[in-house]
PDB file with one MODEL, atoms N, CA, C and O in Angstrom:
MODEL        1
ATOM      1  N   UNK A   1     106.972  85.678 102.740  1.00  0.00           N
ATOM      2  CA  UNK A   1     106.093  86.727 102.242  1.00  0.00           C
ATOM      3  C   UNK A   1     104.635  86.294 102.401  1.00  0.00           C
ATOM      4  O   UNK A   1     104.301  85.165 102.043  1.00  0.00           O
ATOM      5  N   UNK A   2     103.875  87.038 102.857  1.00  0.00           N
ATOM      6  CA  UNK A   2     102.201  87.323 103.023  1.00  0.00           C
ATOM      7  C   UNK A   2     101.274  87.254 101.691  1.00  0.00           C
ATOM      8  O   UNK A   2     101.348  87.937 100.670  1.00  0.00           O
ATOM      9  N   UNK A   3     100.556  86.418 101.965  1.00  0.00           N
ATOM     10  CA  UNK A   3      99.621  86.378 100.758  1.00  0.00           C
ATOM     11  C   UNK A   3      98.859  88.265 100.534  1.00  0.00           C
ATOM     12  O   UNK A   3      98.447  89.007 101.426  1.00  0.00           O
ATOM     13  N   UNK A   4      98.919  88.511  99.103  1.00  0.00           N
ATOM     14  CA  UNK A   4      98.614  89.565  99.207  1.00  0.00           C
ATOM     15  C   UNK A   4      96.979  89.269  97.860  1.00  0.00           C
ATOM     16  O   UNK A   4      96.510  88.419  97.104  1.00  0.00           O
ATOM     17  N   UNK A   5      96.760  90.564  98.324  1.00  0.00           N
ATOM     18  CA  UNK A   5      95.013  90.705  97.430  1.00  0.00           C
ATOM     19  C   UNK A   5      95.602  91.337  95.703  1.00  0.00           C
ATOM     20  O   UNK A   5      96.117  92.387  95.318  1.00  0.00           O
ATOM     21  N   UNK A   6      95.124  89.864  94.942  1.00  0.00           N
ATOM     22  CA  UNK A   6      95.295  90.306  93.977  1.00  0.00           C
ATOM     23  C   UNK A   6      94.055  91.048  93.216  1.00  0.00           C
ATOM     24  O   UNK A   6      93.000  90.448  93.424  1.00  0.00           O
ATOM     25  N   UNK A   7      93.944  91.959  92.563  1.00  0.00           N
ATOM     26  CA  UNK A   7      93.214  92.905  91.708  1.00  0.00           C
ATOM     27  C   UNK A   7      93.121  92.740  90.243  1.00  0.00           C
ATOM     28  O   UNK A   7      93.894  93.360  89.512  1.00  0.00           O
ATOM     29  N   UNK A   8      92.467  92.159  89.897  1.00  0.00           N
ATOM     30  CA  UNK A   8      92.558  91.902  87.979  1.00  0.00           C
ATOM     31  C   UNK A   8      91.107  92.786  87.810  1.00  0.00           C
ATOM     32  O   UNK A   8      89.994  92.773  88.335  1.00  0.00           O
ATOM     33  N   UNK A   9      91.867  93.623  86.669  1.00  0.00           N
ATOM     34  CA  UNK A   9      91.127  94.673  86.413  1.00  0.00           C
ATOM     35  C   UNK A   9      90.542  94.919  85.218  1.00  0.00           C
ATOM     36  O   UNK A   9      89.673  95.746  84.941  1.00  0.00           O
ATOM     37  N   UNK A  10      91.317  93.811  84.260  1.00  0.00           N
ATOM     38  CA  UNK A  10      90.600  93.433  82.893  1.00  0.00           C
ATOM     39  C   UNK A  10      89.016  93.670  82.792  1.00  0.00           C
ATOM     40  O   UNK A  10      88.526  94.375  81.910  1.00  0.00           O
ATOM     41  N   UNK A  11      88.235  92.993  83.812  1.00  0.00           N
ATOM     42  CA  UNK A  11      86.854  93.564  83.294  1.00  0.00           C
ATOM     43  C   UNK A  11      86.097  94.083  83.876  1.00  0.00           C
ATOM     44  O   UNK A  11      84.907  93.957  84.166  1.00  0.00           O
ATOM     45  N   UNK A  12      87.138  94.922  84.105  1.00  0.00           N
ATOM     46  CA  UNK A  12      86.815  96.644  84.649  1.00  0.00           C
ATOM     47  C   UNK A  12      86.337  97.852  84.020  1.00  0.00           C
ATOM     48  O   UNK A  12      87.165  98.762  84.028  1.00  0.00           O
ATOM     49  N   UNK A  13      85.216  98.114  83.473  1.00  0.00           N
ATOM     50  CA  UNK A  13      85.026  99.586  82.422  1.00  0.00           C
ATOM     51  C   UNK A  13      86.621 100.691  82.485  1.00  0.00           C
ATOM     52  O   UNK A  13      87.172 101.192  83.465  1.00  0.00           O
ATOM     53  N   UNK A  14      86.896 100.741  81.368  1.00  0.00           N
ATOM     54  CA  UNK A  14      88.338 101.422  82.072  1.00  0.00           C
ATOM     55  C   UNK A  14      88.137 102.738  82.646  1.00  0.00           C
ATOM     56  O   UNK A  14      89.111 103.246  83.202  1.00  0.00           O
ATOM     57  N   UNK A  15      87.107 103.340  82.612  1.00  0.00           N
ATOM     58  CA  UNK A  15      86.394 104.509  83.323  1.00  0.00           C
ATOM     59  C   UNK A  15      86.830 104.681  84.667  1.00  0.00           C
ATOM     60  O   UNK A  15      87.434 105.621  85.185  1.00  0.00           O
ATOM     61  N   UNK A  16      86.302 103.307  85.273  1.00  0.00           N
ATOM     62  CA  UNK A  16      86.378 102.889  86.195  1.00  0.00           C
ATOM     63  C   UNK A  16      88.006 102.250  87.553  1.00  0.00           C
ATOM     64  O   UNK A  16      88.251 102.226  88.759  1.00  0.00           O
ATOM     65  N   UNK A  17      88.511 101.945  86.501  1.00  0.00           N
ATOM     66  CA  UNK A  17      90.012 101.404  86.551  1.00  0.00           C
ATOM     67  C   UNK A  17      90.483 102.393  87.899  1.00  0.00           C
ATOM     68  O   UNK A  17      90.345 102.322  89.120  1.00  0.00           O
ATOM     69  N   UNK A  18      91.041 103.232  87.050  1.00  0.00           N
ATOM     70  CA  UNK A  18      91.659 104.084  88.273  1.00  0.00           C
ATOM     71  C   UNK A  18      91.401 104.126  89.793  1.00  0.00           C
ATOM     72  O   UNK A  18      92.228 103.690  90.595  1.00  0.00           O
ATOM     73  N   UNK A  19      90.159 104.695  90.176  1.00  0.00           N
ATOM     74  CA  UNK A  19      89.389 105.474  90.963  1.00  0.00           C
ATOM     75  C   UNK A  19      89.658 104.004  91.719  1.00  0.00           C
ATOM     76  O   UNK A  19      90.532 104.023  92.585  1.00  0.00           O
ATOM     77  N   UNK A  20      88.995 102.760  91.471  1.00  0.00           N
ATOM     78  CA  UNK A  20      88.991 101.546  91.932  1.00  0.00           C
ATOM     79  C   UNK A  20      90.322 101.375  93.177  1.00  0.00           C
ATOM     80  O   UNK A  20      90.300 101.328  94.406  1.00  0.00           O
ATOM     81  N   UNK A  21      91.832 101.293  91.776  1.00  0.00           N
ATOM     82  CA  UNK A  21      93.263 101.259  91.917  1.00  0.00           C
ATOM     83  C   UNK A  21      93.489 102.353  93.313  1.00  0.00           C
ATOM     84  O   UNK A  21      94.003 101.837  94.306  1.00  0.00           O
ATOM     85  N   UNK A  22      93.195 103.503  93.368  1.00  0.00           N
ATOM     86  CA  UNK A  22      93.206 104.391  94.296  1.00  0.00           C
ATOM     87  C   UNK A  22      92.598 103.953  95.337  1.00  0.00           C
ATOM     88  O   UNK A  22      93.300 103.152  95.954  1.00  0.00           O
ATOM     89  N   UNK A  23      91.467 104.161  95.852  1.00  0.00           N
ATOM     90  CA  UNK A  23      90.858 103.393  96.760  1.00  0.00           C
ATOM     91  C   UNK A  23      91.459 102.380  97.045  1.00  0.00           C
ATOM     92  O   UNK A  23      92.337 102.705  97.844  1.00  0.00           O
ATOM     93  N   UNK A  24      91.497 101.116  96.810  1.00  0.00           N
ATOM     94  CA  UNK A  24      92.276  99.943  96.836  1.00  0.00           C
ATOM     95  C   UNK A  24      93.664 100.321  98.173  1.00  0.00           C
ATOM     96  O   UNK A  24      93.607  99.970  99.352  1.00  0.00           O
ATOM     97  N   UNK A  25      94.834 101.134  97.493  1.00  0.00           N
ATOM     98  CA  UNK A  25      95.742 101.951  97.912  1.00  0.00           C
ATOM     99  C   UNK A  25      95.138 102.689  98.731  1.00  0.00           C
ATOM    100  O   UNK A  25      96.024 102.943  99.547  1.00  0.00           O
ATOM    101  N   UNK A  26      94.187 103.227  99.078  1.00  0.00           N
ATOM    102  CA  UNK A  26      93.980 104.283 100.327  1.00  0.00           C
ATOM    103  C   UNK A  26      93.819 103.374 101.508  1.00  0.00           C
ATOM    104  O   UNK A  26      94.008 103.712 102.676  1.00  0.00           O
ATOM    105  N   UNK A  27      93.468 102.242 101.111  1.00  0.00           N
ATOM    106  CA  UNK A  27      93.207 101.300 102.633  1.00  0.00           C
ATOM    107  C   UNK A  27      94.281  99.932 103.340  1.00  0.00           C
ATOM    108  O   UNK A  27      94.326  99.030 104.177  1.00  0.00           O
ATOM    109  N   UNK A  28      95.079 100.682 102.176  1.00  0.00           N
ATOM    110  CA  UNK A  28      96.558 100.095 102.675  1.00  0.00           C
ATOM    111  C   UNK A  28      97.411 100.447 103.777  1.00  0.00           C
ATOM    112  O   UNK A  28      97.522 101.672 103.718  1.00  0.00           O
ATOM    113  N   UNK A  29      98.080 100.003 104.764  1.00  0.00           N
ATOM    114  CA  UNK A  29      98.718 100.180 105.744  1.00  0.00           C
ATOM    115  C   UNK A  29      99.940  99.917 105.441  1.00  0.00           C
ATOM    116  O   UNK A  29     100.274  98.876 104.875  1.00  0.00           O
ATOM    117  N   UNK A  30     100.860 100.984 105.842  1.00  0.00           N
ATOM    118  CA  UNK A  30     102.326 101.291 105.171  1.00  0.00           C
ATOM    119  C   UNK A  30     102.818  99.629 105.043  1.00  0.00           C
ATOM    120  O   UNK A  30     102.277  98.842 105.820  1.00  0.00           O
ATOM    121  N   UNK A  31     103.896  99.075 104.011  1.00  0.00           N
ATOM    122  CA  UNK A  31     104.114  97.791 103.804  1.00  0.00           C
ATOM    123  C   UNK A  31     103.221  96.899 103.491  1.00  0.00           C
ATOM    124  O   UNK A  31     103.336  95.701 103.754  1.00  0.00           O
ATOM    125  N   UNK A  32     102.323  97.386 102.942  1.00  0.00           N
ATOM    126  CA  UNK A  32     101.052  96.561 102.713  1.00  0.00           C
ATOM    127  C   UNK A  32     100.997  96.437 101.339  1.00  0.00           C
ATOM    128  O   UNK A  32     101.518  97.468 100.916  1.00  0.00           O
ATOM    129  N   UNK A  33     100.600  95.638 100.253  1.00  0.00           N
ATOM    130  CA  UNK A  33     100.541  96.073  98.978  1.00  0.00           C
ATOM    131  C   UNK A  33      99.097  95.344  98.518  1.00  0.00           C
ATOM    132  O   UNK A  33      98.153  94.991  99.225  1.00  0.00           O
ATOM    133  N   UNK A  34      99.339  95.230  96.643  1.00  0.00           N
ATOM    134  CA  UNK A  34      98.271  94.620  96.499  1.00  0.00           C
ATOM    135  C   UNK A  34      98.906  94.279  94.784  1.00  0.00           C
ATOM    136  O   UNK A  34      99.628  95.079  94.190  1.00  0.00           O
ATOM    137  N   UNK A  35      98.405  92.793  94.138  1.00  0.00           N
ATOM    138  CA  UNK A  35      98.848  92.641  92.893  1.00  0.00           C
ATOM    139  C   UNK A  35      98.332  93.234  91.811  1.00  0.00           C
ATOM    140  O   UNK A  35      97.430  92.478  91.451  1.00  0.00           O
ATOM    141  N   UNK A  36      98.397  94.486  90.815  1.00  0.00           N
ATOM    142  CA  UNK A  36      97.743  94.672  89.695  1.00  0.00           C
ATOM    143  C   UNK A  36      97.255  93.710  88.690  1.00  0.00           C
ATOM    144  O   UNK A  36      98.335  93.314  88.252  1.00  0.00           O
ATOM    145  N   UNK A  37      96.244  92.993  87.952  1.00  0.00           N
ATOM    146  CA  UNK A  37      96.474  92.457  86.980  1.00  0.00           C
ATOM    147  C   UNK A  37      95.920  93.536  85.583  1.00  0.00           C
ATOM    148  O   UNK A  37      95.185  94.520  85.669  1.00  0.00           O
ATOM    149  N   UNK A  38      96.472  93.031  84.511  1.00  0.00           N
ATOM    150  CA  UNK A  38      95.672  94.108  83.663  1.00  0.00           C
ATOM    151  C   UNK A  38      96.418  94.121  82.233  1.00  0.00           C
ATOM    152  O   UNK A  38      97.640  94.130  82.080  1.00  0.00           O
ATOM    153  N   UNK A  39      95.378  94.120  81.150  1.00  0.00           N
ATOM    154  CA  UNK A  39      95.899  93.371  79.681  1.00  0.00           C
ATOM    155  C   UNK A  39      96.784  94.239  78.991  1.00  0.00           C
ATOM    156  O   UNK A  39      97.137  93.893  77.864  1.00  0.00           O
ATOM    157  N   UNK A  40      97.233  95.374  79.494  1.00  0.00           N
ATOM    158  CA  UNK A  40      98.336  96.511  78.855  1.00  0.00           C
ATOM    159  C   UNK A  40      99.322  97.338  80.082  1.00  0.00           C
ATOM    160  O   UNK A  40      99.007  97.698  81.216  1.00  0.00           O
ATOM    161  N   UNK A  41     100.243  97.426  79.556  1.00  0.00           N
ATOM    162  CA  UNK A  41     101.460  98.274  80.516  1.00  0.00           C
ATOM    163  C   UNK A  41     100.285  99.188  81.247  1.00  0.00           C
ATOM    164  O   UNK A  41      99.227  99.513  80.708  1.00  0.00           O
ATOM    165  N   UNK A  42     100.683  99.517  82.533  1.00  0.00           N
ATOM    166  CA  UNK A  42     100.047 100.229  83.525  1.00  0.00           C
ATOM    167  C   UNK A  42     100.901 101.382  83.584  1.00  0.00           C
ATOM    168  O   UNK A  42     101.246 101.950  84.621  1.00  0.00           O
ATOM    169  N   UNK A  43     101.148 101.626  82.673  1.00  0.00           N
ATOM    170  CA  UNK A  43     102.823 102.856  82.664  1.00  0.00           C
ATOM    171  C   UNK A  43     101.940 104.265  82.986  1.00  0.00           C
ATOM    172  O   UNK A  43     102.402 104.868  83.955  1.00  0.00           O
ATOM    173  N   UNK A  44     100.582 105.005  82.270  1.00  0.00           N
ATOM    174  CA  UNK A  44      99.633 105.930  82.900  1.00  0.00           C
ATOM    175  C   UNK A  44      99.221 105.984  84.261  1.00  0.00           C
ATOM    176  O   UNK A  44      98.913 107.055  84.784  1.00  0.00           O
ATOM    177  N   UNK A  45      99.190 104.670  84.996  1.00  0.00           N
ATOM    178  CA  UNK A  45      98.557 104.849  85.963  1.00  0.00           C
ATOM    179  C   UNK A  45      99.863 104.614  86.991  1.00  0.00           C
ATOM    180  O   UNK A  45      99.600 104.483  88.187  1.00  0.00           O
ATOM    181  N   UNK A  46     101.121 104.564  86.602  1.00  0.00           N
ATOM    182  CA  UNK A  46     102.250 104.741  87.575  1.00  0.00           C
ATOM    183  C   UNK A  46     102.944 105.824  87.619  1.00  0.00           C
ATOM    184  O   UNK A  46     103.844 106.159  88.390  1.00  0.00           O
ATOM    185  N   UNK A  47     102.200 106.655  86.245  1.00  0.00           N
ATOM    186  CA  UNK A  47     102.807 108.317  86.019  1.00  0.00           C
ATOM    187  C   UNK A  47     101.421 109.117  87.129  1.00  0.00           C
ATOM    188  O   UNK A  47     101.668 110.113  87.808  1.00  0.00           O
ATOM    189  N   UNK A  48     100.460 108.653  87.116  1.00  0.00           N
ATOM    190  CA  UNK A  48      99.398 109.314  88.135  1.00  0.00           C
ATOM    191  C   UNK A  48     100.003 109.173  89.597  1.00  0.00           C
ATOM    192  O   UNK A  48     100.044 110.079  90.429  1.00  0.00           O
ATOM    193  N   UNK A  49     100.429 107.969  89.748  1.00  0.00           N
ATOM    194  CA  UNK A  49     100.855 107.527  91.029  1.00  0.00           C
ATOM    195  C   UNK A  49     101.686 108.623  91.517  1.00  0.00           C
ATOM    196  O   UNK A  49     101.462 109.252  92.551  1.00  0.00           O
ATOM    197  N   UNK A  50     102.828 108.850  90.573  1.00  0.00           N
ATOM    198  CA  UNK A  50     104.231 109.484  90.921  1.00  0.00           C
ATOM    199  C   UNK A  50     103.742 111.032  91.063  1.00  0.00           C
ATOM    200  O   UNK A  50     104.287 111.734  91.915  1.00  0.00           O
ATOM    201  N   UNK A  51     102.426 111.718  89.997  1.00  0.00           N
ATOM    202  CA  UNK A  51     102.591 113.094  90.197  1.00  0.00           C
ATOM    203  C   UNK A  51     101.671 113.538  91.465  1.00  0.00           C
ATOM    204  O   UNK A  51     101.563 114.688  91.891  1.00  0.00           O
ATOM    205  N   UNK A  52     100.661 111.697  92.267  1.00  0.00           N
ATOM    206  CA  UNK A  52      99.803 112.380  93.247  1.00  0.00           C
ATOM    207  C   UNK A  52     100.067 112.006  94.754  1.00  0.00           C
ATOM    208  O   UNK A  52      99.580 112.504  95.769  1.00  0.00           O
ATOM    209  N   UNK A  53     101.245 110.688  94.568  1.00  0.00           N
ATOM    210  CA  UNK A  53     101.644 110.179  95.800  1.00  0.00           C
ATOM    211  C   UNK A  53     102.957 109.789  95.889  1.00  0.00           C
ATOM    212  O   UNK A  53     103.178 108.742  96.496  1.00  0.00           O
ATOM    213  N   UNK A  54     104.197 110.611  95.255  1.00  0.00           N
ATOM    214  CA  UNK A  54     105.353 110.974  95.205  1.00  0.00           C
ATOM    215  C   UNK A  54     105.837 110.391  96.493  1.00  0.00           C
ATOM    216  O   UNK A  54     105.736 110.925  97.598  1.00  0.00           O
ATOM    217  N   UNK A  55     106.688 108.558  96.060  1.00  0.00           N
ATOM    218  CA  UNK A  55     107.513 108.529  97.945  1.00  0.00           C
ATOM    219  C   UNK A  55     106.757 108.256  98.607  1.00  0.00           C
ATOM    220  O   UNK A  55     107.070 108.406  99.788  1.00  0.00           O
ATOM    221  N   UNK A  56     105.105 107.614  98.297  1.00  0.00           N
ATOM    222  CA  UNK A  56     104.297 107.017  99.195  1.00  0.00           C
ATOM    223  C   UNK A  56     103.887 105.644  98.698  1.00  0.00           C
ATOM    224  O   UNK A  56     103.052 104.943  99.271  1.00  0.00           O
ATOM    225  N   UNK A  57     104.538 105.309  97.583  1.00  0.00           N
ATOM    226  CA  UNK A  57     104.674 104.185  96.892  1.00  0.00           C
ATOM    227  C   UNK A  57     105.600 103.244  96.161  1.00  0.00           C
ATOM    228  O   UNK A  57     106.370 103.692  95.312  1.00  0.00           O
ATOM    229  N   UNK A  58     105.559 101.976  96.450  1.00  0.00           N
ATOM    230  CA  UNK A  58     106.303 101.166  95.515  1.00  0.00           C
ATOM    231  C   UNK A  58     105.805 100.857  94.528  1.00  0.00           C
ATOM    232  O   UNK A  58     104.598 101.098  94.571  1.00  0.00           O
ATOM    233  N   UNK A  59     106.265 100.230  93.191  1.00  0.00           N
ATOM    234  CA  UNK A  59     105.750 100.261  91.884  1.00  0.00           C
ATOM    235  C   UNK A  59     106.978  98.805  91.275  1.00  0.00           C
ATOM    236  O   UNK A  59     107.994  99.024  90.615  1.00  0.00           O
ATOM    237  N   UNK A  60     106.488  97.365  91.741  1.00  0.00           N
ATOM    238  CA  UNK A  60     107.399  95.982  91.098  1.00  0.00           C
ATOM    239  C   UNK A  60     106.825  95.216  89.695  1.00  0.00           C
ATOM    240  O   UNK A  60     106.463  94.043  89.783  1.00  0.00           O
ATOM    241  N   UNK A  61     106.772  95.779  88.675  1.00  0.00           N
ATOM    242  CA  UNK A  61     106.890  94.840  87.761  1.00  0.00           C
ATOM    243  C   UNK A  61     107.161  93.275  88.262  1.00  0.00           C
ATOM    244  O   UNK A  61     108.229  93.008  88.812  1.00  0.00           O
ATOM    245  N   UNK A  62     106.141  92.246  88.046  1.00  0.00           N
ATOM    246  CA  UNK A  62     106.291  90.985  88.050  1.00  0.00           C
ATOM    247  C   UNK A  62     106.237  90.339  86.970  1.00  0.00           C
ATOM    248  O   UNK A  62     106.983  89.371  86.825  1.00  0.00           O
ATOM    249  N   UNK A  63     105.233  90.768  85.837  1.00  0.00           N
ATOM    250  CA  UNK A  63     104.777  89.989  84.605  1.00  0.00           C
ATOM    251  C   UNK A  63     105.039  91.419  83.588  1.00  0.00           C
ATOM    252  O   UNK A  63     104.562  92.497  83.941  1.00  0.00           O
ATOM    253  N   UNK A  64     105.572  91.333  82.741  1.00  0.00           N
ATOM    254  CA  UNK A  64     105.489  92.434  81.480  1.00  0.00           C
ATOM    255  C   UNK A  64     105.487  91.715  80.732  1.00  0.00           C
ATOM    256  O   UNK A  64     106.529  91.109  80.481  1.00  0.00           O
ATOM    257  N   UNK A  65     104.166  91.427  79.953  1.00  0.00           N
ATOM    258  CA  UNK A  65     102.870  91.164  78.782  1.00  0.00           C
ATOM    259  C   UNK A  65     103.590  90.163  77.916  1.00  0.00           C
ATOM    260  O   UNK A  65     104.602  89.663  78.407  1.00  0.00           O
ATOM    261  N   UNK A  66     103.270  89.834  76.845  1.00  0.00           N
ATOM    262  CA  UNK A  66     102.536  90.831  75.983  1.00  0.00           C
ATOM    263  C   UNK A  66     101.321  90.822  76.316  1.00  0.00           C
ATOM    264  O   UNK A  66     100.690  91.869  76.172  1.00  0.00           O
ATOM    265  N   UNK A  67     100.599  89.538  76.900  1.00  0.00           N
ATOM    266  CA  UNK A  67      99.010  89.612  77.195  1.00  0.00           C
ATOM    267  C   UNK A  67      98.706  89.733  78.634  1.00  0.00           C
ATOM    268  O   UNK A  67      97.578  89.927  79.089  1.00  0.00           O
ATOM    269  N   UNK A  68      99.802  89.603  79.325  1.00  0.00           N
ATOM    270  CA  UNK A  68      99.079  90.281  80.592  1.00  0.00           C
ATOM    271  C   UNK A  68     100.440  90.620  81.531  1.00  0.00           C
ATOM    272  O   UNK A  68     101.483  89.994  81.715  1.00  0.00           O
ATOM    273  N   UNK A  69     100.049  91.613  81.920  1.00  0.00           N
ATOM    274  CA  UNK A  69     101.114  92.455  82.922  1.00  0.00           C
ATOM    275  C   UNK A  69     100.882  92.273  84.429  1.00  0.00           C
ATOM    276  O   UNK A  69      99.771  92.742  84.674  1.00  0.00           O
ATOM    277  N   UNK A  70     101.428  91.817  85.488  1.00  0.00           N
ATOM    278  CA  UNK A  70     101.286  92.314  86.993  1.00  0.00           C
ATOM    279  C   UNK A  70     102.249  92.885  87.352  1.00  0.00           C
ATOM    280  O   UNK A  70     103.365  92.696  86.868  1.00  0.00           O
ATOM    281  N   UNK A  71     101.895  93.972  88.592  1.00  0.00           N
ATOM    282  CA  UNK A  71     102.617  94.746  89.623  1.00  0.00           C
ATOM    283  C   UNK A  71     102.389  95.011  90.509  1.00  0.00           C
ATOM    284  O   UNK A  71     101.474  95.773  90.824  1.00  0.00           O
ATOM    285  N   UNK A  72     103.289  94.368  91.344  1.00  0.00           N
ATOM    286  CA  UNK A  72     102.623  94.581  92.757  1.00  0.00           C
ATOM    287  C   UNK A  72     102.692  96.073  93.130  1.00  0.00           C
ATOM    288  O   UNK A  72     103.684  96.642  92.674  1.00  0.00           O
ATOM    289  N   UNK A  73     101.912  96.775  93.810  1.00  0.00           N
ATOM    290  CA  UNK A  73     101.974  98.342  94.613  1.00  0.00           C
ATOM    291  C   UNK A  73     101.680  97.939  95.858  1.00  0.00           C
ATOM    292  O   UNK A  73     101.010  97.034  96.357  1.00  0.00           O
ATOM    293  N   UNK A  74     102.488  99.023  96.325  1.00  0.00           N
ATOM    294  CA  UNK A  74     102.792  99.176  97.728  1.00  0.00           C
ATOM    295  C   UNK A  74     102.709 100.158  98.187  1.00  0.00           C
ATOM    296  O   UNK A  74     103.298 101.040  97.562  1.00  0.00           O
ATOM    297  N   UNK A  75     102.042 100.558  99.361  1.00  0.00           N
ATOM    298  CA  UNK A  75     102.799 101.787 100.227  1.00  0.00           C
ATOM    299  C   UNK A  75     103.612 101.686 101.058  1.00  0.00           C
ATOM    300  O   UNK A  75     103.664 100.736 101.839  1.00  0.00           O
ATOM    301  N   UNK A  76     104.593 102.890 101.040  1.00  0.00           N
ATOM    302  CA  UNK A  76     105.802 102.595 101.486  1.00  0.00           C
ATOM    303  C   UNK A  76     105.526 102.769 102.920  1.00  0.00           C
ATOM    304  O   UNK A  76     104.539 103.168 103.537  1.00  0.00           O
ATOM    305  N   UNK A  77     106.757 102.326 103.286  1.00  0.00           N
ATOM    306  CA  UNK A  77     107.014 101.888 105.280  1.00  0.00           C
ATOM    307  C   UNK A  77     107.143 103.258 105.609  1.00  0.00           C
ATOM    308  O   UNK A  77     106.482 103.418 106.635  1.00  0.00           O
ATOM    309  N   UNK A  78     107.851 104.732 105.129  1.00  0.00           N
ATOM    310  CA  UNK A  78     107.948 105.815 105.414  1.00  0.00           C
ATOM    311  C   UNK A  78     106.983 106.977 104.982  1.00  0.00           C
ATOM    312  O   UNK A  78     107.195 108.128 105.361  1.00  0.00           O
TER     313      UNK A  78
ENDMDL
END
């Protein structure tokens, strides 16, 4: 496996969070991913995922908290 770009987003205005996360993902090339870091379940921003890029993404839990969560995202190969 390929070193991938990790993203810690902790001191991130959470304003900001998203829009970042998106972008990030727009300059991904199918099979490509990137590591989330971030001090609470990302469970909102994997329900955004699902209602705006349905099947254009993977979503792996690596770390679930209590103080810090990662997940890798991906776009998918199809």
């Amino acid at each position: 496996m390929h070193d991938e770009t990790v993203l810690d987003i902790r001191p991130i205005p959470p304003a900001q969070r998203h829009p970042l996360i998106f972008d990030r993902f727009a300059a991904l090339e199918p099979g490509q991913g990137f590591i989330l870091v971030n001090d609470h379940n990302p469970k909102p921003l994997y329900y955004q995922f699902q209602a705006e890029l349905t099947g254009q993404f993977t979503w792996d839990y690596m770390e679930e908290g209590p103080a810090v969560w990662r997940v890798r995202i991906g776009r998918s190969q199809g």
